[in-house]
N, C-alpha and C positions, 0 to 999 in steps of 0.2 A: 492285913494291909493290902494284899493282891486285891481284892474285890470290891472296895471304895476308888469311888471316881469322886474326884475333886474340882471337876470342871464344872459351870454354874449348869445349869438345866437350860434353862432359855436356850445356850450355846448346844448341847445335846441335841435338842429337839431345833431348833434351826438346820446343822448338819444335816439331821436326818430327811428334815425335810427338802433339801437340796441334793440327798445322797437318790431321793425315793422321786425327785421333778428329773434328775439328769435319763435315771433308767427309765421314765413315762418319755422323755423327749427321744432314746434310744426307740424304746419300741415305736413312737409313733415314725420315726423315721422308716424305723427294717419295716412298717406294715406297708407306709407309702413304698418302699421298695416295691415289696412285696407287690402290691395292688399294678402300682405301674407297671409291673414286668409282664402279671399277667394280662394287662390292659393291652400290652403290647403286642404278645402272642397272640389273643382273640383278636384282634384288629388283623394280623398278618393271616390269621384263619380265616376271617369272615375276608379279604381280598382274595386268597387263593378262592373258597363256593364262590361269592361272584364272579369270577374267573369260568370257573368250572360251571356254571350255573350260564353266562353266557356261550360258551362255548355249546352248551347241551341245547339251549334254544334254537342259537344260528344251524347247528344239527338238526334238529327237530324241524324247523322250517324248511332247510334243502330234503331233507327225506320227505314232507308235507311236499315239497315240489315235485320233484320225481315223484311220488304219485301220484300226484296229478297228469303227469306228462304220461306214465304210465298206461293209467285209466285214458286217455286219451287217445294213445297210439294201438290202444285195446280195441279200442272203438271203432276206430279208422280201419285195424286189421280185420276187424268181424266184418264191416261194412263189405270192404272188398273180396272179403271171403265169402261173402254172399251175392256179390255182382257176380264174383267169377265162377263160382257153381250155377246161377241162373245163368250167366255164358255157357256154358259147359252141355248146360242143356236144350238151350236155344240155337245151339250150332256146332253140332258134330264136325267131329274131326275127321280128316278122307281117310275111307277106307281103300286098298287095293285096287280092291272091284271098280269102284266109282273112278280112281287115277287111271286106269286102263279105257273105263268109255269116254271119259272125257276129254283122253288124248286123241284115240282114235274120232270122235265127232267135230276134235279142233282141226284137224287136218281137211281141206279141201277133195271133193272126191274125182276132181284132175291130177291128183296126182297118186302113182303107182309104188305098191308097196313095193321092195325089193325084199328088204330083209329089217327085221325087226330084233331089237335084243334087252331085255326087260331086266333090274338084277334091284333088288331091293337092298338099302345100305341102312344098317342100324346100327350105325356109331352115334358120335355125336349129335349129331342133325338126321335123324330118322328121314328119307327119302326114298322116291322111286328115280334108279335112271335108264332112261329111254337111251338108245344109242337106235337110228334111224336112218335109212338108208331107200331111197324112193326114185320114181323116172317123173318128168316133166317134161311137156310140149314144150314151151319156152322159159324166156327169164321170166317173164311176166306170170307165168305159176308158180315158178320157185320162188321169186317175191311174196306171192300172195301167201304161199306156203309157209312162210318166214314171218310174214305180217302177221297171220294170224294164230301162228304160239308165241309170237313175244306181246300183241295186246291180251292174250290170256293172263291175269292175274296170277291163277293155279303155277303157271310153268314158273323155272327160274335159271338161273344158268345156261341161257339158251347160247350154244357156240357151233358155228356153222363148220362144219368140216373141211368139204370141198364141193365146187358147182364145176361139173365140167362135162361138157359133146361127149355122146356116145352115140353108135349104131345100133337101131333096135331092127324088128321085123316093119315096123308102121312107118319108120325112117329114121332123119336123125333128130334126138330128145335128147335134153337136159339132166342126169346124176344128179341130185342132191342128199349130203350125205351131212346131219347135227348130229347132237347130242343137249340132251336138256332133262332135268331136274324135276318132279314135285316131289316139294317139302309135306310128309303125312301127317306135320303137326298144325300144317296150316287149318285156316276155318275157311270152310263154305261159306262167302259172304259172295261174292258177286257173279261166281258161279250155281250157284245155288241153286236156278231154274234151270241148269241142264242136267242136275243130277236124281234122280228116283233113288230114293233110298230102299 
């Protein structure tokens, strides 16, 4: 008796077939799950590489920039790396020697040397300085004296000490006593014709 079913067949086979449509509606659901979730997660991947994907371009284009600016300020620096070694050699820089005749030919030969005191400074500002001490007949050579190391280009620092009477053997003359400056880094541009190299 356990193993006879009395229920009409039609009724069997309907159930089953509503037992077999409920679990295709479950699956079709958990796949749609399923699909959407992963729909979801590629969508949030494919925003984060475009993200990343821009990010790597605007990159690409500013380092594309800087080198350009690069190659550019390359160019500029060779350029003038080559002006300035053709400078370099188109216009020596004073030597010693030349600072000493140049002083001595700026000077007027009215006026009388007393004492001389030469001392080259190599700090900072490489220079030669002159401290100078000379007679003159009047003002009018101590001006001209004066005039002509400050229109010298070469000199720089020119500062006058003292101008004052004295007694000599020839009568009474004028003391003038500077001090003044050539820079050794300067170029020979306007002195240029008084120097023999």
């Amino acid at each position: 008796m356990t193993g006879m079913n009395f229920l009409p067949r039609a009724f069997v086979d309907q159930r089953s077939r509503h037992r077999m449509r409920r679990v295709e509606i479950v699956s079709v659901v958990v796949l749609v799950g399923v699909f959407a979730s992963a729909w979801t997660m590629l969508w949030e991947r494919r925003g984060g590489v475009v993200a990343h994907v821009e990010v790597a371009e605007r990159d690409a284009a500013q380092a594309f920039s800087l080198r350009e600016e690069l190659l550019t300020f390359e160019k500029e620096r060779s350029k003038l790396y080559q002006q300035s070694s053709l400078y370099r050699r188109l216009e020596p820089r004073v030597r010693f020697s030349q600072a000493l005749r140049i002083f001595s030919r700026t000077l007027p030969e009215t006026v009388g040397l007393t004492d001389l005191r030469v001392a080259q400074a190599d700090d900072k500002r490489p220079r030669i300085e002159f401290s100078f001490r000379g007679l003159c007949r009047d003002d009018r050579q101590v001006a001209e004296a004066v005039g002509l190391l400050a229109a010298n280009p070469l000199f720089t620092d020119l500062e006058v000490g003292s101008i004052g009477p004295i007694e000599s053997d020839d009568g009474p003359m004028r003391e003038l006593s500077l001090e003044v400056h050539i820079d050794l880094m300067r170029r020979l541009t306007l002195v240029a014709e008084e120097v023999t190299p």
